[in-house]
C-alpha beads as a LAMMPS data file, in Angstrom:
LAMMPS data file: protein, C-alpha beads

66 atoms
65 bonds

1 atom types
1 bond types

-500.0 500.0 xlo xhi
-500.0 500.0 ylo yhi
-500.0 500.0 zlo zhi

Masses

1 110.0

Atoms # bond

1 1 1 322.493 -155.959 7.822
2 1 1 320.652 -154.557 5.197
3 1 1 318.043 -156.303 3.353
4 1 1 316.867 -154.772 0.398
5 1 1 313.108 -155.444 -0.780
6 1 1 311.919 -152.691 -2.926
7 1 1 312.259 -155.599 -6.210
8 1 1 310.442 -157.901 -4.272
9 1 1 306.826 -158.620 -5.589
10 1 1 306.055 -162.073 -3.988
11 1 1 307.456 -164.109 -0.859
12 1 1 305.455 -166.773 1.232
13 1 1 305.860 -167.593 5.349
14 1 1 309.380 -169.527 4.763
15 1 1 310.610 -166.338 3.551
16 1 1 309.886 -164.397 6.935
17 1 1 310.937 -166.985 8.913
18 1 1 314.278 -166.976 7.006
19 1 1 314.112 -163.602 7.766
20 1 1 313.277 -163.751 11.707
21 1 1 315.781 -166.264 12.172
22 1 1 318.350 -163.994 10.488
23 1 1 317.291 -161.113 13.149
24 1 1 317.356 -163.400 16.194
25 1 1 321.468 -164.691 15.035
26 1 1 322.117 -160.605 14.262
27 1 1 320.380 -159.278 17.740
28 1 1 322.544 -161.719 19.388
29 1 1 325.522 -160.163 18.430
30 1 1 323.981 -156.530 18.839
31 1 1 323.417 -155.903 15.207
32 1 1 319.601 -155.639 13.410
33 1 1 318.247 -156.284 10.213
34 1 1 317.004 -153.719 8.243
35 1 1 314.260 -154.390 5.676
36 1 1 314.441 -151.432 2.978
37 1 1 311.662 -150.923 0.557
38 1 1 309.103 -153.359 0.612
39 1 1 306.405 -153.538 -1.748
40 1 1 302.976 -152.809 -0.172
41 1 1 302.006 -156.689 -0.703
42 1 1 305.046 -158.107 0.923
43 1 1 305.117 -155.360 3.598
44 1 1 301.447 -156.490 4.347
45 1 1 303.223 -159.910 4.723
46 1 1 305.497 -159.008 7.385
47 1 1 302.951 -157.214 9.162
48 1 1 300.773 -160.373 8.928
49 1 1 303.305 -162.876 10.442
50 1 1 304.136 -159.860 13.047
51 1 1 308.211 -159.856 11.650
52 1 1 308.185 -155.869 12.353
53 1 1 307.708 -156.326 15.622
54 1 1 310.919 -158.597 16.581
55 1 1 313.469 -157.130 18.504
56 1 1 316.333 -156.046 15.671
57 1 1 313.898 -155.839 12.981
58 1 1 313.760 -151.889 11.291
59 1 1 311.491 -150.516 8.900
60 1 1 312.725 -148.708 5.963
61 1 1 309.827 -147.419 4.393
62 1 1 309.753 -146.209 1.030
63 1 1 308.231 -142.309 0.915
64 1 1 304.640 -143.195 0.584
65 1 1 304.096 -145.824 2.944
66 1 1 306.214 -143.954 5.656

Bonds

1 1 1 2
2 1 2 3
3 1 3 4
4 1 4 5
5 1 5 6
6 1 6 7
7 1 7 8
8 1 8 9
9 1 9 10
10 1 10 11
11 1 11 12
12 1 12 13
13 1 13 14
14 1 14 15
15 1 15 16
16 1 16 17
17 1 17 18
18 1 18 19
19 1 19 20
20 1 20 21
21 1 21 22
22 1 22 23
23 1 23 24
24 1 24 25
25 1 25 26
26 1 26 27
27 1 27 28
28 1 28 29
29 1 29 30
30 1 30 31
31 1 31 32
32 1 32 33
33 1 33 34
34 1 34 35
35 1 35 36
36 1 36 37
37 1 37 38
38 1 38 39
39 1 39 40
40 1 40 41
41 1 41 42
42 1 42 43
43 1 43 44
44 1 44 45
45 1 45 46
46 1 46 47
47 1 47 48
48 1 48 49
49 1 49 50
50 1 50 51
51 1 51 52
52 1 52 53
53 1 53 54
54 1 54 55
55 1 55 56
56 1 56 57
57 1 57 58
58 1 58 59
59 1 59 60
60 1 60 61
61 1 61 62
62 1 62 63
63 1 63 64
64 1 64 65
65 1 65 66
């Protein structure tokens, strides 16, 4: 599943851990969730909360914050 974040300018905790719980239900059926795009605010978010580093969470950076 694809989630696409590049629009995405401000989110708070109950966002990622909409967002975790969506990867834990997808992992268990052997499918991830794929965060495209996020903004460098919300991507320091996720890295804040640690919701990159779930098992079935990818990454899809935009060019300049590959």
């Amino acid at each position: 599943m694809v989630v696409d974040l590049s629009g995405l300018v401000f989110a708070d905790p109950s966002l990622m851990l909409d967002l975790a719980a969506v990867a834990r239900r997808l992992r268990a059926t052997g499918r991830a969730l794929r965060l495209r795009q996020p903004q460098p605010q919300i991507m320091r978010l996720i890295e804040l909360v640690g919701l990159h580093r779930l098992p079935g969470v990818q990454l899809e950076l935009a060019p300049a914050l590959a």
